[in-house]
C-alpha positions in Angstrom: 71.2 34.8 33.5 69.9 32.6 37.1 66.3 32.2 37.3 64.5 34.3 40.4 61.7 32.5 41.6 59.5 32.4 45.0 58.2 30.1 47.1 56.6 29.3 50.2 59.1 27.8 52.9 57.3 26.3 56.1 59.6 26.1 59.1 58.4 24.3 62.8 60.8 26.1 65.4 60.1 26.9 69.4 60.4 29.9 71.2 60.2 31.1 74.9 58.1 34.1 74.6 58.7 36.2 77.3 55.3 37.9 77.7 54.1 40.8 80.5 52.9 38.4 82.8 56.2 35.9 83.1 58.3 39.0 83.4 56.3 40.4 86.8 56.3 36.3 88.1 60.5 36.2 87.3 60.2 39.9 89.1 58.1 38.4 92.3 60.3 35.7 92.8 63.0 38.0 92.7 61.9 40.3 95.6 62.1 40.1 99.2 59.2 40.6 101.6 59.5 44.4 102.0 60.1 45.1 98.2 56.7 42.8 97.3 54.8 44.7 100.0 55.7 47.9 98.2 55.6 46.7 94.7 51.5 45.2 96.2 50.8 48.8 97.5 51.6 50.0 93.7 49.4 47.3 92.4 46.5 47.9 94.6 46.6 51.4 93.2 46.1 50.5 89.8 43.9 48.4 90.1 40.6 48.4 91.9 40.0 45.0 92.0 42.8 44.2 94.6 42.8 44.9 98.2 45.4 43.6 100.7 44.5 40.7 103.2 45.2 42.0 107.0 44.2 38.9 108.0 46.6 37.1 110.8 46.3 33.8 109.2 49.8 32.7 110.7 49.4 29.3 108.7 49.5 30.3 105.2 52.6 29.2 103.1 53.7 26.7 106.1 56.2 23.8 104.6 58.2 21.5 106.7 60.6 18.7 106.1 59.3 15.4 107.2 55.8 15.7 104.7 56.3 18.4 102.2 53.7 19.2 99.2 54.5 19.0 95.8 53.5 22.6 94.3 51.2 22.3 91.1 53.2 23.1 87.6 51.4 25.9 85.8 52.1 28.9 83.4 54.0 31.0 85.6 56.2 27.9 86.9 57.3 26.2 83.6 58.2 29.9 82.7 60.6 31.4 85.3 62.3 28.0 85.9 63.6 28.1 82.6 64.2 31.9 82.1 67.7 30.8 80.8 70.4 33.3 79.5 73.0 32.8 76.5 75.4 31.4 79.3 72.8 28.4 80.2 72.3 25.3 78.2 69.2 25.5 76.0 66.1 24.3 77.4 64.6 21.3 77.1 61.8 20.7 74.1 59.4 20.2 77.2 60.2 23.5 78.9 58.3 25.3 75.4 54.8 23.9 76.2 51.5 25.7 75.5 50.8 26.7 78.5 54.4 28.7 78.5 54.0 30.5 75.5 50.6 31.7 76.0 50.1 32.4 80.0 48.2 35.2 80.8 47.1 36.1 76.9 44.0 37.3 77.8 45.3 39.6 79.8 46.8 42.4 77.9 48.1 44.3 81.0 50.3 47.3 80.8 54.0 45.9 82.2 57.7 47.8 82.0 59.2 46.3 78.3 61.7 43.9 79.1 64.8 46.4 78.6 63.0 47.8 81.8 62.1 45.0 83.2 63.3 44.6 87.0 66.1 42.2 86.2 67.7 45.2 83.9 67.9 47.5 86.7 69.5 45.4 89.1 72.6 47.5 88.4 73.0 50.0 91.6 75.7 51.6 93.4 77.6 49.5 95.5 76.3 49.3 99.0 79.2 49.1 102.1 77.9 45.3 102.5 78.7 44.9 99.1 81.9 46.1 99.0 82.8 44.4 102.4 81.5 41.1 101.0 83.3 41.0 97.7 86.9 41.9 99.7 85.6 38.7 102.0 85.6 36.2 99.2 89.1 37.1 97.4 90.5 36.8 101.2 89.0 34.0 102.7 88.8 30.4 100.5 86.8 28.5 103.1 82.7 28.7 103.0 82.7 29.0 106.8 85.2 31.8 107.0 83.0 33.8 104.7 79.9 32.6 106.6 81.4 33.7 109.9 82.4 36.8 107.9 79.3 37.8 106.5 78.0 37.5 110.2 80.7 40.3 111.1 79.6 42.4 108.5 76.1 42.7 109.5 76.9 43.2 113.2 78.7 46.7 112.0 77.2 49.7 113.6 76.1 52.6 111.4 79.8 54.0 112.0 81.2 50.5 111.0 82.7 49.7 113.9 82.1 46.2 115.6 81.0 46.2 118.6 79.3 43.3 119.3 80.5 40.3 121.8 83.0 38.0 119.9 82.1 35.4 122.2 78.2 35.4 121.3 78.7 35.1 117.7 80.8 32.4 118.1 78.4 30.9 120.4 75.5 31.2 118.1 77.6 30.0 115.2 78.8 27.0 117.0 82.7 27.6 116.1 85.8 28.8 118.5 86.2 32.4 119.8 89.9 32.3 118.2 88.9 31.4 114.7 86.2 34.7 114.7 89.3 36.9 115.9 91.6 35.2 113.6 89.1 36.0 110.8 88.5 39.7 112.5 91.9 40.2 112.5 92.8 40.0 108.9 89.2 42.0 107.9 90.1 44.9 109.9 93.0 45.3 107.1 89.7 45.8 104.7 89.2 48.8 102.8 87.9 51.2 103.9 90.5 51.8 106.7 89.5 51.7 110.2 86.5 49.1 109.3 85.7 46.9 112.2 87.5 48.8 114.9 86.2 47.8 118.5 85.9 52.1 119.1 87.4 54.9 117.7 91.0 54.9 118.9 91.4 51.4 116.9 89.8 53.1 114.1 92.6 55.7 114.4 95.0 53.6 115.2 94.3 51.1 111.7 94.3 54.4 109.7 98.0 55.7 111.1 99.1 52.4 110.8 98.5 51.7 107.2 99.9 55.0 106.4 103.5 54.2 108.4 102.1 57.3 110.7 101.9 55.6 113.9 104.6 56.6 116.5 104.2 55.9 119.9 103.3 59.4 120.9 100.4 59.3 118.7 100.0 55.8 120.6 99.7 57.7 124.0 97.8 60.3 122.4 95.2 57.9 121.4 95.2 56.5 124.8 93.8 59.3 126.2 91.6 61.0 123.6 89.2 61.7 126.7 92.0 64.9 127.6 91.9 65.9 124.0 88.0 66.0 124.1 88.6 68.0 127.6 91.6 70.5 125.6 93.8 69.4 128.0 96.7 70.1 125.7 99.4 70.8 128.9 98.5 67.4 130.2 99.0 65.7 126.7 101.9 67.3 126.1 103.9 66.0 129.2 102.5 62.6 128.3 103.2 62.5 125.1 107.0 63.9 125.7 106.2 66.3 122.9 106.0 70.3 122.7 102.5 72.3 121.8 104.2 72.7 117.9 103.9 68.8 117.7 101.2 68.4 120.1 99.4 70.4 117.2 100.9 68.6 114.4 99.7 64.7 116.1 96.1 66.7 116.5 96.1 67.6 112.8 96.8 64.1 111.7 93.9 63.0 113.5 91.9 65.1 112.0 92.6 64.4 108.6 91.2 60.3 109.4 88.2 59.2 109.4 86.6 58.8 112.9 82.9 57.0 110.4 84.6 54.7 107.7 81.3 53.7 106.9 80.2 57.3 106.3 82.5 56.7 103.1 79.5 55.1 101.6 75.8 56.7 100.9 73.8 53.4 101.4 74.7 51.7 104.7 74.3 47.6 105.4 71.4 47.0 107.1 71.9 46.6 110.8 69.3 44.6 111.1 68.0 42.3 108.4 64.5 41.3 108.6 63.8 37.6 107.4 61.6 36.3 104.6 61.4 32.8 105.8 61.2 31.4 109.1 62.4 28.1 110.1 61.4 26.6 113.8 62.1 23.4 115.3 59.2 20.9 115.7 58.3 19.1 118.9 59.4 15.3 119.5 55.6 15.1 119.3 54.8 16.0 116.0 58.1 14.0 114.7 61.0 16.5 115.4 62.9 18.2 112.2 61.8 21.9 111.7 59.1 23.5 110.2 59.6 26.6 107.4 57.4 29.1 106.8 57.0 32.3 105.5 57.7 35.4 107.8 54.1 36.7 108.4 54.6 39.7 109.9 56.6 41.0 106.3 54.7 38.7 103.8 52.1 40.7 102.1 48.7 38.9 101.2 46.7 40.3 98.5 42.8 39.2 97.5 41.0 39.8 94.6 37.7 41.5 94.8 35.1 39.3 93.1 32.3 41.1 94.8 33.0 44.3 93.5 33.7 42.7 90.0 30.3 41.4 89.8 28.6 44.9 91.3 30.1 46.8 88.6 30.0 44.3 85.6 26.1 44.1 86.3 26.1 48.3 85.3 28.8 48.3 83.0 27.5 48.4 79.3 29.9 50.2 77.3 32.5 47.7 75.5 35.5 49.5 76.2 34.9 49.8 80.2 34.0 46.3 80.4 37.6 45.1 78.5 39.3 47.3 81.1 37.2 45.6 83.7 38.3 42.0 82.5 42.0 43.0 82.1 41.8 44.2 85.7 40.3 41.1 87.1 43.0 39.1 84.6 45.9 41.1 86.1 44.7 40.6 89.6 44.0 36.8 89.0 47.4 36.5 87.9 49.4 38.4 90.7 47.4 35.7 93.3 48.8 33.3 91.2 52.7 34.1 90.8 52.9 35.0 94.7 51.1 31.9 95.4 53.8 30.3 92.9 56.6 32.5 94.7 55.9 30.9 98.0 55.4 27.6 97.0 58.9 28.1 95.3 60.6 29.8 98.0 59.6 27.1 100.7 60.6 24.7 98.4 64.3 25.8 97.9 64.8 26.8 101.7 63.7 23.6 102.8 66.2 21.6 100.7 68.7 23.6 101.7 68.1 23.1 105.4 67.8 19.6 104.9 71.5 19.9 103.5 72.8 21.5 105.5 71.1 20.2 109.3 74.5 19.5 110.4 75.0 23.4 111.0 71.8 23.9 112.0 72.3 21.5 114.8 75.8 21.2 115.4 77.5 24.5 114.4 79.7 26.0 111.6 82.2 23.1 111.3 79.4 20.6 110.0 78.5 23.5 107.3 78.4 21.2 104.0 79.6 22.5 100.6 76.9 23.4 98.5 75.9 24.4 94.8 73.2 25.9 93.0 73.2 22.5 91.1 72.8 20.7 94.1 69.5 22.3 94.8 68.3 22.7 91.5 68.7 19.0 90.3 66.8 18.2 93.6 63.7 20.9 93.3 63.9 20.0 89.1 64.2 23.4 88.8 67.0 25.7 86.7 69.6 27.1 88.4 68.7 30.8 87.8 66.0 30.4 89.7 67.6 28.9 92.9 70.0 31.9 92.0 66.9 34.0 92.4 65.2 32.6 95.1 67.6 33.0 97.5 69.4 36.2 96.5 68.6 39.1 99.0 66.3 36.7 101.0 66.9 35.8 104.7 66.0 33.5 106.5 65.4 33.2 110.6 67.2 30.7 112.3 68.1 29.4 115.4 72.0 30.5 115.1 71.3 33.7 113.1 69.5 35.6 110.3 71.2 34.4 107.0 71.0 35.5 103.4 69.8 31.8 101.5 72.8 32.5 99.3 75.5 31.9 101.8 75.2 28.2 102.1 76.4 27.7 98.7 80.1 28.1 97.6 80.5 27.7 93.9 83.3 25.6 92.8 85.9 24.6 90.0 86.2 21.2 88.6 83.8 18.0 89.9 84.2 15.4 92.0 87.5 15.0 93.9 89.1 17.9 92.2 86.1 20.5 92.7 87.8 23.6 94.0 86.0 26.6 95.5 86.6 29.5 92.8 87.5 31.9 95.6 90.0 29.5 96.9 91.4 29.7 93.8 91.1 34.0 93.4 92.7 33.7 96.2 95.5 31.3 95.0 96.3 33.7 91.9 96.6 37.1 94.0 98.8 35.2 96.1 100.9 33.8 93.0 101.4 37.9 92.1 101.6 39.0 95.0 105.0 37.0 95.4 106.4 38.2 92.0 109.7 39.5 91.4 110.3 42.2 89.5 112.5 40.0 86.9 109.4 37.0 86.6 106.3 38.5 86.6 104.1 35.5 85.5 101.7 36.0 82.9 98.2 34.4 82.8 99.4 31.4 80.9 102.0 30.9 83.2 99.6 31.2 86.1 97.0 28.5 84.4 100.0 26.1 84.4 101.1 26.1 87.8 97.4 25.8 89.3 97.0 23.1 86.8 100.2 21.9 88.1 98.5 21.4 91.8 95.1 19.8 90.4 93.2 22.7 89.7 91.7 22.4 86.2 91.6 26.2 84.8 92.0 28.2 81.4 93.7 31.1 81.0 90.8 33.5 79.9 89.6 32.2 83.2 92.3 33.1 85.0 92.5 36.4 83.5 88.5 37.3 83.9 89.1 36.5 87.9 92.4 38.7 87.4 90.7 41.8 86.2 87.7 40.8 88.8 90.7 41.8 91.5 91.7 44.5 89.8 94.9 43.3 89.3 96.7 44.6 86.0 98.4 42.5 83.5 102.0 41.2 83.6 102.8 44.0 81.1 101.5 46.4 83.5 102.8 44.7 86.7 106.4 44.2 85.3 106.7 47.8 84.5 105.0 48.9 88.2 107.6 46.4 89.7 110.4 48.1 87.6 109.3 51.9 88.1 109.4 50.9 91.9 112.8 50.1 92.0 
């Protein structure tokens, strides 16, 4: 019979706690201008101590290149730089430090639990942008196409048509006319069909096409939709060289299309996006370079009522209103803080990313730079998930545009000399299967092979998760689609 016994086991181990107040400071960084402003309004609601700052103070949160400031390390810094998921490398022993593990603890405010948290409902339905933007990068290998893409996308009208002068984008962007209508070209075959049409005979025109539907008397008839607006069916008719029955047929095929592709979708792309971050060049006099700063027109300021703290703390004797008092002027004290911290951050990271990339500020899309989250993050010392962060769904104002921070980085596959752009590569497999024979389908092995082949160092569960990411089915699936077809 084994002896039981007990004992007393001491173990030393470190934890990121993960408390109320680091989850709203990984949820202000997160935001843009126009979701803190309404996220503030809900703040100032709840709590009495807070009141917004309508001041036009158009220097606060100012940064520029030539002399910047170092922001100070505290609580809510150490923890969102190192908010790391199972994907990330463990953090450092430094990143656990005191001041992590117990910021805000006297606070005790009353936050969404973490399954709630903002980061868990970032799930949404997918927006036309979206949609757009993800066909963009599995066509397109090159960063500058899917700069000069993403620029077409948000110059789509509410109907998603583009109607906006080829020659000014490219003008603004600093690249040739042809290389925008190249790239228009090839995203007018985008889903959904009739997307970036100039009006709404193209848009018509895309749609018959892709269905093997247009004949040139539906061309003629699109040529003069004006008489079919008018009902003059007589004068269509002779033009056409068609009788009313198929005069009546050609109209019933039109109507069956889709005049508003983008009505396909219930959220729309912004028209217009507003930026969180302005940059502006500096006079020779003050050194040249550019300035950044904060957009103050959208940037919400928020100032804690100290007054008013000490009125009522003066008359406040029962225990339990004066702990709800404190935790009020805690929580207040600490949203100051993290959107102090978000702007110090946010200047931070869009500064170093102009700096890379001045040769497109200054000379145009050709000199745009490749660029990875890396890159930024081993030159701010901070994590990559929150560069990631920073400049998800935040634009910046610039002299060649309003861009989303996020489009000047292209991630990439191997290092060095062999670093390949991963959409380069997306782009490399769907053309491998799109060549297939029906008697050698190539299977994902096969597929890691031949890209390793031409220097591109990939696995095949990576080739297979950017597979399914195109929605492209298995060589089981595609041999037996390629022999149904025939």
């Amino acid at each position: 019979m084994s002896d039981i016994s007990q004992k007393l086991d001491f173990r030393q181990s470190q934890n990121l706690v993960m408390t109320p107040q680091l989850q709203q400071a990984i949820k202000i960084l997160q935001m843009n201008n126009q979701e803190l402003d309404a996220f503030i309004e809900e703040e100032i609601a709840q709590n009495p101590l807070l009141e917004k700052d309508d001041s036009t103070d158009k220097n606060a949160g100012e940064d520029d290149l030539a002399g910047r400031d170092e922001p100070e390390k505290d609580a809510i810094e150490d923890g969102f730089e190192e908010a790391w998921t199972g994907n990330d490398a463990p953090p450092h022993e430094s990143d656990f430090d005191a001041g992590t593990q117990q910021a805000g603890s006297g606070g005790n405010m009353s936050f969404d639990p973490l399954d709630e948290s903002f980061e868990n409902k970032m799930t949404r339905e997918a927006t036309l942008r979206d949609h757009l933007a993800e066909q963009l990068h599995l066509s397109f290998s090159d960063p500058k196409d899917h700069l000069i893409g993403m620029e077409l996308i948000d110059a789509l009208d509410e109907s998603g048509y583009m109607r906006h002068d080829i020659g000014e984008i490219a003008s603004r962007l600093g690249c040739e006319t042809a290389r925008i209508e190249k790239i228009l070209s090839k995203m007018k075959l985008f889903d959904p069909s009739g997307i970036f049409a100039a009006d709404l005979a193209e848009c018509l025109k895309i749609q018959l096409e892709e269905q093997k539907r247009f004949t040139e008397p539906m061309r003629l008839l699109l040529m003069n939709l004006h008489l079919l607006a008018a009902h003059e069916r007589k004068k269509l008719q002779s033009l056409c060289g068609v009788d009313e029955a198929g005069l009546a047929k050609m109209i019933a095929e039109i109507k069956s299309l889709n005049p508003r592709p983008a009505s396909l979708f219930d959220h729309l792309i912004v028209q217009t996006a507003i930026p969180d971050i302005v940059m502006k060049r500096l006079p020779k006099s003050m050194g040249g370079g550019w300035r950044v700063e904060l957009n103050s027109d959208t940037l919400p300021r928020v100032l804690v009522n100290n007054d008013y703290y000490t009125e009522v703390a003066q008359v406040t004797k029962d225990k339990k209103d004066r702990k709800y008092l404190d935790d009020k002027l805690n929580a207040a004290n600490w949203l100051v803080r993290a959107m102090d911290q978000r702007a110090k951050t946010i200047l931070k990271v869009a500064a170093e990313i102009i700096e890379e990339q001045q040769g497109f500020f200054l000379y145009g899309i050709e000199f745009l730079r490749p660029l990875t989250l890396r890159d930024i993050a081993d030159r701010v010392d901070m994590h990559e998930s929150t560069i990631s962060r920073v400049t998800t769904n935040k634009y910046i104002g610039t002299p060649r545009g309003i861009f989303e921070l996020k489009y000047f980085f292209t991630t990439a596959l191997g290092t060095g000399q062999n670093a390949h752009s991963a959409e380069a590569v997306k782009a490399r497999i769907k053309k491998l299967i799109d060549e297939e024979k029906a008697d050698s389908v190539l299977s994902d092995d096969r597929i890691a092979d031949i890209l390793t082949g031409e220097g591109v160092d990939i696995a095949r569960r990576t080739v297979a998760k950017y597979r399914e990411a195109m929605h492209i089915g298995s060589s089981v699936q595609r041999r037996r689609e390629k022999q149904g077809a025939h």
